[in-house]
C-alpha positions in Angstrom: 0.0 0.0 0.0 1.3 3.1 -1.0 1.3 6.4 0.7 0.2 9.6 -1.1 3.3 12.2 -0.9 2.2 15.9 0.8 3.1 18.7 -1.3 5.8 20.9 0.2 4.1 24.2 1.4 5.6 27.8 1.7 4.0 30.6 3.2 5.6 33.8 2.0 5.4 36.9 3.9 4.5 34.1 6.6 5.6 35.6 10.0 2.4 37.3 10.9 -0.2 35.9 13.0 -2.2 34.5 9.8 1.1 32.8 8.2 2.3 31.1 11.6 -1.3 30.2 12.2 -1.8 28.2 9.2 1.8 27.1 9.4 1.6 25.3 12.9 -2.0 23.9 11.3 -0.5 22.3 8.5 2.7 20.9 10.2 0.8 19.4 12.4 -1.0 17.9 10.1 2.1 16.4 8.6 3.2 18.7 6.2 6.6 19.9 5.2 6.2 23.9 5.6 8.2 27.0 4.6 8.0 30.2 6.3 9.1 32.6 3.9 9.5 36.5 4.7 11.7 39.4 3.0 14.1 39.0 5.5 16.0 35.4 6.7 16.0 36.7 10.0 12.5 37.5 10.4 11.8 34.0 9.0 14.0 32.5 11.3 12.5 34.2 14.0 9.2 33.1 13.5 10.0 29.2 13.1 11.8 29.5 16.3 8.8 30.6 18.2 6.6 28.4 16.1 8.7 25.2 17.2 8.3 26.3 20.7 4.4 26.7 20.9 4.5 23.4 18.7 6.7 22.1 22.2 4.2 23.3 24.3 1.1 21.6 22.7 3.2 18.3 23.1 4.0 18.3 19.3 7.7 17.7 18.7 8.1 16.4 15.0 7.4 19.0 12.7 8.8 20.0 9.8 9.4 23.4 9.6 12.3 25.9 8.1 12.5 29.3 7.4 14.0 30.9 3.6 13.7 34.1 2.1 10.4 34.7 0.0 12.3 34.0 -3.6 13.4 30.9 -2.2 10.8 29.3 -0.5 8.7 30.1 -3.7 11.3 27.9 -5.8 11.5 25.3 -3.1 7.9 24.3 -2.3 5.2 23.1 -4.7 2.2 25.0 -3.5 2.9 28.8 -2.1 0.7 30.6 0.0 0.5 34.6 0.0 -0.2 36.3 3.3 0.9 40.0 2.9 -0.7 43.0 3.2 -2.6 44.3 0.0 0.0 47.3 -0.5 2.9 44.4 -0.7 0.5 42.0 -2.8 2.1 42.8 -6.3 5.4 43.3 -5.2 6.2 40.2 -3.3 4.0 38.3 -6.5 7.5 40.3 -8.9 9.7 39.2 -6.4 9.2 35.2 -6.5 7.1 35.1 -10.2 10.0 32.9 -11.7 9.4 30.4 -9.0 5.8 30.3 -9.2 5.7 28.7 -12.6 3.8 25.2 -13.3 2.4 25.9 -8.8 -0.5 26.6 -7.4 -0.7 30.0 -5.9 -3.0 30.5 -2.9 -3.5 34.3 -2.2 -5.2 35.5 0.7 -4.8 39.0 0.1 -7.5 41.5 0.8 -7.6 45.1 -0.6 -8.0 46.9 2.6 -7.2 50.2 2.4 -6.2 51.9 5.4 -7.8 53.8 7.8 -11.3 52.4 6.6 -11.1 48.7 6.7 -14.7 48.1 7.5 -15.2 49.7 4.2 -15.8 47.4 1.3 -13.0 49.2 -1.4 -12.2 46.1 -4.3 -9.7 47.4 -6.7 -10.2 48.2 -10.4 -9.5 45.0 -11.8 -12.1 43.0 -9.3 -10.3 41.6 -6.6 -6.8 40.9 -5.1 -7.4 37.2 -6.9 -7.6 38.6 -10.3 -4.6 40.8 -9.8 -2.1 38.0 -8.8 -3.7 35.8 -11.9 -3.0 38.4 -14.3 0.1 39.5 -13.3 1.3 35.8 -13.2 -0.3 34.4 -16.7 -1.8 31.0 -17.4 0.9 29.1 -16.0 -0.1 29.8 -12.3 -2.9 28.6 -11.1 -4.0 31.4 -8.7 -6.5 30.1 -5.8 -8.0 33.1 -3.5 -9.3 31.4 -0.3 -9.0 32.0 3.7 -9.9 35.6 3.6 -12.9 35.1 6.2 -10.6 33.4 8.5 -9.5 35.3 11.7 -6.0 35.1 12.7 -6.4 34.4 16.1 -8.5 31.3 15.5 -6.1 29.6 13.8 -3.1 30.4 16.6 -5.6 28.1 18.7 -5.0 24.8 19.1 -8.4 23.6 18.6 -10.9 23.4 15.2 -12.0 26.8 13.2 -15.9 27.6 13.3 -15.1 29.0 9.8 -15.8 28.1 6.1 -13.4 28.6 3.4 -14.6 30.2 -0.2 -11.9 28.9 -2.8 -11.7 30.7 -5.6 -9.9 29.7 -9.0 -9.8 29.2 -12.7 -9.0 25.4 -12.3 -11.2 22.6 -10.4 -8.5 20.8 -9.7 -6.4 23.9 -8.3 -9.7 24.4 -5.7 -9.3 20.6 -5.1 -5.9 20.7 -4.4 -6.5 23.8 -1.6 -9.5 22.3 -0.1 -7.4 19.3 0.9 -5.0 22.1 2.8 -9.0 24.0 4.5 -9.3 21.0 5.7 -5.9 19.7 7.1 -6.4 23.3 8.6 -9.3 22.1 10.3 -12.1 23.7 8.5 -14.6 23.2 5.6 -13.7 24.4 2.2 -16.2 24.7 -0.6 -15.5 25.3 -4.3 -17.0 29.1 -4.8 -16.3 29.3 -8.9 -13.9 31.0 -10.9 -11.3 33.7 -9.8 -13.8 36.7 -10.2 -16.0 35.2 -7.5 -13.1 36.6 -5.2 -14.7 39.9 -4.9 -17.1 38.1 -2.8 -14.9 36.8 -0.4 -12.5 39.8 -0.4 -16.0 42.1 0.2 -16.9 39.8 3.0 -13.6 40.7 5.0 -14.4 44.2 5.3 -18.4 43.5 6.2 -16.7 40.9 9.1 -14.5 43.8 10.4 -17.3 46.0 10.7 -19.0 43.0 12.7 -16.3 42.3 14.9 -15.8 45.9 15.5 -19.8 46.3 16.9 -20.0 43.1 18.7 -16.0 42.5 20.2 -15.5 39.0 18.3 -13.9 37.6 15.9 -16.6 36.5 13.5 -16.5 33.9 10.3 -19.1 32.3 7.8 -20.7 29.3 7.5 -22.1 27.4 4.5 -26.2 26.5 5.6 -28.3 24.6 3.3 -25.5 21.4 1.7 -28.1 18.6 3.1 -26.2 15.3 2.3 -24.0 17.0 0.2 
């Protein structure tokens, strides 16, 4: 019987409370993950403290190293994007040659500063649709986790959150609702890459939630049945 190899994973601009979040989630989970960042250092740092939490939770054997983001780009076979909107298209310049023939997953929201509770999507539709055509065909580009709050996933226990996944290729959204769910959540295929406005929209309308009721509110799917 033959055991089905995990994809190697980088996280790229991975040291923030999302990155590490879904880092620890998917070593855990037995995947090989890269945290990637501008800086060695800063990636360093954050694997360090990310072993240590992993230590505390009685979970030793993890595999887990930090590179720069150009690196960990070339070096893993699916790459995640966690970085602020305004450092979207430059990090996507930065590690482009090492994206080819991969699976991109960018959870970039356009949040524009001071007014985050304020749904603002960019000209060309959404943060998804700016990473696929900047990057061509030979990307797949997946949006998905945007509705996710960062501090659920530092916790060690299961995410009262759905995933939208977003992309041009079923099995691109196949391939990243293996990782929702490794994660500990429920992913759903949500259509092509233009449906990304929807889930990028939704981040803003869950700020303004969380800002009137002091939580840290998520979506569910209602309605599947057996499905």
């Amino acid at each position: 019987m033959t055991t089905e190899k995990l994809p190697v994973l980088a996280i790229l601009g991975g040291t923030g409370d999302l990155g590490t979040g879904l880092a620890r989630r998917w070593a855990q989970a037995g995947y090989s993950v890269i945290i990637g960042s501008r800086t060695l250092e800063k990636a360093e740092a954050a694997v360090a403290d990310l072993r240590e939490v992993m230590a505390e939770r009685g979970v030793a054997a993890v595999t887990v190293r930090a590179m720069a983001n150009a690196e960990a780009a070339r070096e893993a076979d699916i790459v995640t994007l966690t970085v602020p909107f305004s450092h979207q298209v430059s990090t996507l310049e930065s590690v482009r040659s090492g994206l080819q023939g991969k699976i991109l997953i960018d959870v970039t929201v356009p949040l524009v500063p001071p007014r985050v509770a304020r749904v603002q999507l960019p000209p060309q539709g959404s943060a998804g649709q700016i990473a696929q055509e900047l990057l061509g065909d030979e990307v797949s580009v997946v949006s998905a986790f945007q509705n996710v709050a960062a501090a659920h996933l530092q916790e060690g226990k299961g995410v009262e959150c759905d995933v939208l996944v977003c992309g041009n290729k079923k099995d691109a959204r196949e391939q990243v609702i293996k990782l929702v769910e490794a994660a500990g959540m429920r992913g759903f295929h949500a259509g092509m890459i233009n449906n990304a406005a929807a889930a990028e929209a939704l981040t803003s309308v869950l700020i303004a939630i969380n800002k009137q009721y002091n939580c840290h509110a998520g979506i569910k799917i209602s309605g599947l049945g057996d499905a």
